[in-house]
N, C-alpha and C positions, 0 to 999 in steps of 0.2 A: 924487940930491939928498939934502941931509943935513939930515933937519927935526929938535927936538926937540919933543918930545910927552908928555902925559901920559894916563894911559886912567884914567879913571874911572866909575862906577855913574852911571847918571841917576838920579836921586831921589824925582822927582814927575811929575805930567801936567805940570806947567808948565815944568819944566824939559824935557821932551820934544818939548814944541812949541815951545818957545827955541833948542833945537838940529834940529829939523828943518824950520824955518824958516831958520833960519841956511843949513841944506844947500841949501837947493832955490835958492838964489840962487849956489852955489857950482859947480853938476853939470850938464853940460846930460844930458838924457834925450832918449834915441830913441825917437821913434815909430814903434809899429808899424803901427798900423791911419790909413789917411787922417785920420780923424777925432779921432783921439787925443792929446790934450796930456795935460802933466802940471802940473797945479795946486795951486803949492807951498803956498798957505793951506790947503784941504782937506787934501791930504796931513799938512800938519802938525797940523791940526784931529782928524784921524782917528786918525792917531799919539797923541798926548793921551787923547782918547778911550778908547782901547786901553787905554794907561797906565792909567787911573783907573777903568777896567772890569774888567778881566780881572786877579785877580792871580796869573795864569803866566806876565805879558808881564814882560819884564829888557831895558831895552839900557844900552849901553856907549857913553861918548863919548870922541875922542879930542881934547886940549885943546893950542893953543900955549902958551906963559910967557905970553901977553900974556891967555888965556881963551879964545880964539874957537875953534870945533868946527870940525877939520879931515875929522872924520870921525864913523862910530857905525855901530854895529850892533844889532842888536836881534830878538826872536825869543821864543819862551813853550817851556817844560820839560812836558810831558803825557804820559799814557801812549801808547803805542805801539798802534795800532789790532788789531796781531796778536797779539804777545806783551804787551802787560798793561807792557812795563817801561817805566820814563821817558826820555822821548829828548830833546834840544834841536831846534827848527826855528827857524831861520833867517827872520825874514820881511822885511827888508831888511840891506843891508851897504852903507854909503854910504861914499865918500871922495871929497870934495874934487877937481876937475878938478887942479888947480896941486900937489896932493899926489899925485899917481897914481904909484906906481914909487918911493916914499919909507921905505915902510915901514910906512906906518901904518895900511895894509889886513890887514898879516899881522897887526899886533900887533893888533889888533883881532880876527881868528880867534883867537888863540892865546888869547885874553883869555876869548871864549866859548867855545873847547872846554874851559879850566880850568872855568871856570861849569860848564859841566854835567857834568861830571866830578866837582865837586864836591856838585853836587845828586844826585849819583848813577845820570846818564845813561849807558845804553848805547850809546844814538848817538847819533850830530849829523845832521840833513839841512840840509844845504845848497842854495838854491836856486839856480837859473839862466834867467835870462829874458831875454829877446830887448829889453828895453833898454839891460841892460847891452854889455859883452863879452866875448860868450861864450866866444868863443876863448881869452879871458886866464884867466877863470873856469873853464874845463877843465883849462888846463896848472896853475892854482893847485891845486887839486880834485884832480890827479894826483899832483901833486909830493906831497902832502901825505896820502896813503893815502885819500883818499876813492876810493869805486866808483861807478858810473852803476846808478843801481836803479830809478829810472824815466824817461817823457818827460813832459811838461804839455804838454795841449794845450788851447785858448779857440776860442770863437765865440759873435761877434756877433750880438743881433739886433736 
């Protein structure tokens, strides 16, 4: 599929929670645990939050001609818990169910590892969780020089 896109900075909380509001009616999410939804106002509530809390958090949206957020990524530049240097993590990478296979999951990587490249990051971590798909997220991860450096693992109580 041939979309046109544009990537651009999110700005504000507001505009953060404008577009991850937007997502969460766009993506369905898998549940992992019986009991587990995902609740796109929180989400988006907590996102904002971030925004307007933290300033190491950066994300990226990706925009059709007409405005509306096909996509976005987002993630905060710290230092590296071993060596001291600056890395980028990843804490979500959303796209669009109807935009899956389009392009605009890569450009949207490419967009953050220039970011932290330019902030002067050593490295990128990228996440991988079991709502996404992981498998696609591997063979992307691979294609793309990343290495597998750890596992995450959760429980409930």
């Amino acid at each position: 599929m041939s979309v046109e896109f544009t990537i651009k900075p999110v700005q504000d909380a507001a505009e953060v929670y404008a577009v991850a509001r937007i997502m969460g009616d766009l993506i369905k999410v898998m549940g992992v645990d019986v009991n587990e939804s995902c609740d796109v106002e929180q989400t988006s509530q907590r996102l904002s939050a971030e925004a307007s809390q933290n300033p190491r958090f950066s994300m990226f949206a990706a925009y059709r001609s007409d405005g509306g957020a096909v996509g976005y990524i987002c993630g905060e530049i710290r230092p590296d818990i071993f060596s001291g240097q600056p890395c980028g993590y990843e804490l979500l990478w959303v796209v669009a169910d109807a935009y899956r296979k389009s392009g605009v999951g890569l450009a949207l990587l490419d967009q953050w590892e220039t970011f932290c490249k330019e902030k002067g990051c050593q490295r990128v971590y990228m996440g991988l969780n079991a709502h996404t798909q992981p498998e696609i997220l591997r063979h992307i991860y691979s294609r793309r020089g990343y290495a597998l450096k750890s596992e995450s693992y959760s429980k409930t109580f």
